[in-house]
Every structure is written in C-alpha cells, then in structure tokens.
Phi, psi and omega in degrees: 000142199277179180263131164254182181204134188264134176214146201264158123110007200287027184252343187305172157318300195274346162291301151352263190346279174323288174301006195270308181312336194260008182300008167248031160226177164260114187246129181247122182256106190267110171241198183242340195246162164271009192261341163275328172314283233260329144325287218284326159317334221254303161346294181300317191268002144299309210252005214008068190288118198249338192231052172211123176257111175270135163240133182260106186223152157311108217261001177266355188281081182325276168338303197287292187344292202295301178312356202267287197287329189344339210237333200280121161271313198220133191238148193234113193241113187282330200297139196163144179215143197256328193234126179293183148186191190317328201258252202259159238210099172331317190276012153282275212306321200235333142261310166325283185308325173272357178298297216278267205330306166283337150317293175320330197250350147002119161053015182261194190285326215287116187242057202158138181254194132223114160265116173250114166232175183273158176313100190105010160288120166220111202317334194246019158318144184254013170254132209274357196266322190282305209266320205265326153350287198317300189297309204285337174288330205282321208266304174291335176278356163227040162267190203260352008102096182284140179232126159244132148288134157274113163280109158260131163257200170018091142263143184251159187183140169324122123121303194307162195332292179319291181295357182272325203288279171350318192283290203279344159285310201296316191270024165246161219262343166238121166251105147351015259213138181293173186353057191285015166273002189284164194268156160222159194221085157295119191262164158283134205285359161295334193257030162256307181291032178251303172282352159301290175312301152330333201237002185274317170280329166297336164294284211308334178265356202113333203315167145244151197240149166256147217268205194024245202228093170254140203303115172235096189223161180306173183304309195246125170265122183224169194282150168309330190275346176283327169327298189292304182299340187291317192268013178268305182285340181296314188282007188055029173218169194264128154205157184257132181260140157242194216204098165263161174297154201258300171312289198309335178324299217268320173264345175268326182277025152301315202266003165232026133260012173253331196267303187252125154005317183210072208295191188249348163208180178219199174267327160301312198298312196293303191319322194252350102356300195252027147301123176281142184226121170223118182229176181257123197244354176254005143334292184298316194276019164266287154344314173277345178069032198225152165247161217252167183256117181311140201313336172310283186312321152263023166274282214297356196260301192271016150258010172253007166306136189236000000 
C-alpha cells in the first residue's frame, strides 16, 4: 500500500505542483469551499491524476480534522494567505486554522508537519499579515508533532500568478511599480516541492530530517526593477521601470479598503510585497539536501510557459 499524505490548502499553486510530483503517495487533498473543490477536480481530471482524494471540510471543524488525518504519517500544510476579505481573515487563516490542525492531529499516526510560511514572519511584527505567520510557526514548533518550516519569499512557477503579474510588467514598455529598488529572491517552485518531498520520504524511511524554521530562498537577491528587465530581455523587448512613492500606495489602498467590499489590495499586502529578501539560502539548502535552480532557468522556464 502506498503511504499517505494530507496537504491542506491544496487547490493553491505549490499544492498543483506537490500533487502533479506526487503519484508514490496517496493524497487526501483537503480544501474548504466548493469553488476550490470544483477548480482542483477539474486539475485532477485534466492531468488525470489517480491517487488523490479531495475532501471539502471545514478546517476549523476539530472532530471531522481527527477523523481525517486518523490514517496520515504526514501532513503539508498550504493554507496562507497575503490580502485579507470578508470570507477569510489573518486570525482565520493562520491561527485559527493552525490552532484546530494541531488539536486534531492530537494522538493520531502523524508524524511530521511541513509548514510554508513566509520570508519576514515574525510573531511580534507590526505587519499583521507578518505577525499572525509568526503565531501559527510559534504553534507547530511547540506542539508535540516535529514540524519544519519553510520561509520562502517570491515563489515562481510555470503559469502561476506571480509570474504572469511579472511577464506583464516586463511587456509593457513603462512599468509602474512602488519601489522598485526593493529586493527580491525568488525561488523556483520545483525546489520548494523538492524539499518537500525530501523531507517527506525521510519520515517515511526513518530517516533523520530536519526540524524547525528554515531559511529557502532563491540563489540571487536582485531589485524588482533588475527582475523585470531580466524577463523583459529574455521575451526581446526593452522596458523602463519607475518608482511611485510607496505612501500613495498605501493611501489609495487605504481607500478602496473603506470603499470596496474586495479591494484589489491592502496596506499589509503591499508591506509584505515590498519586504526586502536578501538572505544566505545555502545553510538550508544543505540541511534540505536540495540544490536550488538558477535564477536564468527559471526565468527562461517561466516565460516560454505556454
């Protein structure tokens, strides 16, 4: 019989990813809605994926959680979020949720969490998006459970949102961007789903894998406007980056989170946007056993995605 694995939050990108990578497990693909339901089917039955059972559950519901996980050695937990709205909430998304997962996972087989959180989470951050990140790592490293987290900043991947925003900054010949000196470290979403899997078969063998809050980030930290041009010469065309001030940012999305129902941004979201990430990525990637793929190939992977 093959081993399972639970992974929460699994209609997102890096869930896709995990499950496509993933046919020697059995996957309980857990979401919450049905329009994630009805997306990640719709994935599954595209790619014609056979060893994944989606369940649409209430993730705050403890009891159904224990009935759930009852059968799982490892669970890969996706849920995250950058910009709040009516339906979910940093204290929804990132503690609430992770409160009720570990309670759940109480006295059952599982034995290992993976947790992906972000570059710049810190419980007593005054970015609230940074801060509740912080609270949910503080919860798996002192339940009873070995958990490793991953911080990743930027992940890129065929097709997904970030490179498509990026692809479309890059084809326009003046691109527009709030700071464009902030730094960025983009990893590629194949080596996050690498360190998963890695530390996912090492449970699964005996292995010893390592624990806590590791640093993973791409090979190079460069300015957003050095990004944009890098994927600008790859597609053969020229574009000029500006710089708006970072305050008008911050004041028009103030005014379409008083004015509209589902802004299109907020002031946390641009604060964890415009974090600079220059970090040292090979401690972890030794520790992960993984090597990270350089920044050309993945720039060059995700503009000839088609």
């Amino acid at each position: 019989m093959k081993e399972k694995v639970l992974i929460t939050g699994a209609n997102g990108h890096l869930g896709k990813k995990l499950i496509l990578a993933s046919d020697e497990y059995d996957i309980c693909a857990l979401v919450r809605s049905e329009k994630a339901e009805r997306d990640l089917m719709n994935f599954i039955e595209g790619h014609s994926i056979k060893n994944v059972e989606i369940v649409k559950g209430d993730y705050l519901d403890v009891s159904t959680m224990k009935q759930l996980v009852s059968s799982y050695r490892y669970v890969v937990h996706l849920v995250g979020i950058i910009k709040e709205n009516k339906q979910n909430n940093f204290d929804l998304v990132h503690k609430q949720t992770t409160e009720a997962l570990i309670e759940a996972l109480k006295d059952s087989k599982v034995e290992k969490i993976c947790y992906i959180s972000i570059l710049g989470s810190k419980e007593n951050s005054g970015n609230a998006c940074f801060s509740s990140r912080g609270y949910a790592e503080k919860l798996f490293l002192k339940s009873a459970i070995p958990s490793l987290i991953l911080r990743t900043p930027m992940v890129l991947g065929e097709g997904d949102n970030a490179s498509r925003a990026i692809l479309k900054n890059a084809l326009s010949k003046f691109n527009f961007t709030f700071r464009k000196l902030s730094l960025e470290q983009p990893i590629y979403v194949g080596d996050v789903i690498k360190a998963i899997k890695i530390d996912i078969n090492k449970t699964f063998t005996g292995e010893m894998s390592p624990n806590g809050i590791k640093i993973l980030a791409g090979p190079i930290s460069l300015t957003r406007e050095e990004l944009t041009q890098k994927v600008a010469k790859l597609k053969g065309v020229k574009v000029r980056v500006f710089s708006l001030p970072l305050l008008v940012g911050y004041a028009l999305a103030g005014i379409a989170e008083i004015l509209l129902p589902n802004p299109p941004t907020s002031k946390a979201m641009l604060e964890v946007l415009d974090h600079d990430d220059n970090v040292d990525p090979l401690p972890a990637c030794s520790e992960l056993d993984i090597r990270l793929t350089p920044l050309e190939s993945m720039l060059e992977s995700i503009v000839s995605f088609k």
